[in-house]
C-alpha positions as CSV (number, residue, x, y, z in Angstrom):
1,X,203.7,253.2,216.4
2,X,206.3,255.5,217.2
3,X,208.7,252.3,217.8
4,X,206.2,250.2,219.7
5,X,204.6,247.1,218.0
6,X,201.4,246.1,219.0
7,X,198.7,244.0,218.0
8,X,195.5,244.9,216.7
9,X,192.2,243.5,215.3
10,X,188.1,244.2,213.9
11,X,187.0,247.1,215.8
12,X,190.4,248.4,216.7
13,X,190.6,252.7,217.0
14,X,194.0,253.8,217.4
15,X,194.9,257.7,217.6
16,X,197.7,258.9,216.3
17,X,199.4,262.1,216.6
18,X,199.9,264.0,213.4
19,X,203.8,263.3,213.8
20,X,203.6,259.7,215.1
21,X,205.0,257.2,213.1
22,X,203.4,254.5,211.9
23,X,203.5,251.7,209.9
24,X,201.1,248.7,209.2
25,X,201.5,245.4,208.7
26,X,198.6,242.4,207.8
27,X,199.8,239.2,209.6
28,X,196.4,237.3,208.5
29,X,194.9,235.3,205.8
30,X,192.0,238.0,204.9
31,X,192.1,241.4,203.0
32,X,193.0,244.6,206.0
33,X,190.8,247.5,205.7
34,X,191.9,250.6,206.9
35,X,189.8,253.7,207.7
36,X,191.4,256.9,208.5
37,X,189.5,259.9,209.9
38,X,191.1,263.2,209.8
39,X,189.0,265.5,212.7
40,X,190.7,269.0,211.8
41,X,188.2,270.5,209.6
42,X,189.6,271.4,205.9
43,X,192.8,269.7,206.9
44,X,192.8,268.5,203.4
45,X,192.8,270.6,200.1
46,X,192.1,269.7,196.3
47,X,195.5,269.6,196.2
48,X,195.9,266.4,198.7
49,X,196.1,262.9,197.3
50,X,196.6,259.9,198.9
51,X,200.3,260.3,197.3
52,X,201.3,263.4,198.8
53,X,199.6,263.2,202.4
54,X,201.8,262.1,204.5
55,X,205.7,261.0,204.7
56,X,207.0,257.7,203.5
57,X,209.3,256.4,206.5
58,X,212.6,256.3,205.4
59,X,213.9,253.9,208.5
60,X,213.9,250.0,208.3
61,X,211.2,248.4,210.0
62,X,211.6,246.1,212.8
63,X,208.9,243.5,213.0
């Protein structure tokens, strides 16, 4: 997040500022499930879909 790499795992809550970046990466044998809360009520309209929230990095990674 925002150029620091860190380790997480089950149970983990991370928060992360609406202009953070962020990027996720499954290092383990099992399925990664991801559950993102949004607190700002009506944040999201009809016209939101998981395509359009949010801004694909255009930067290379650096695992």
């Amino acid at each position: 997040m925002d150029g620091e790499i860190f380790p997480v795992s089950e149970g983990t809550i991370i928060r992360v500022a609406p202009d953070g970046k962020r990027a996720l990466k499954n290092t383990g044998s099992e399925n990664l499930t991801m559950l993102c809360i949004q607190y700002k009520v009506n944040a999201f309209t009809e016209a939101d879909s998981p395509m359009t929230d949010g801004t694909i990095l255009q930067e290379e990674l650096k695992w």
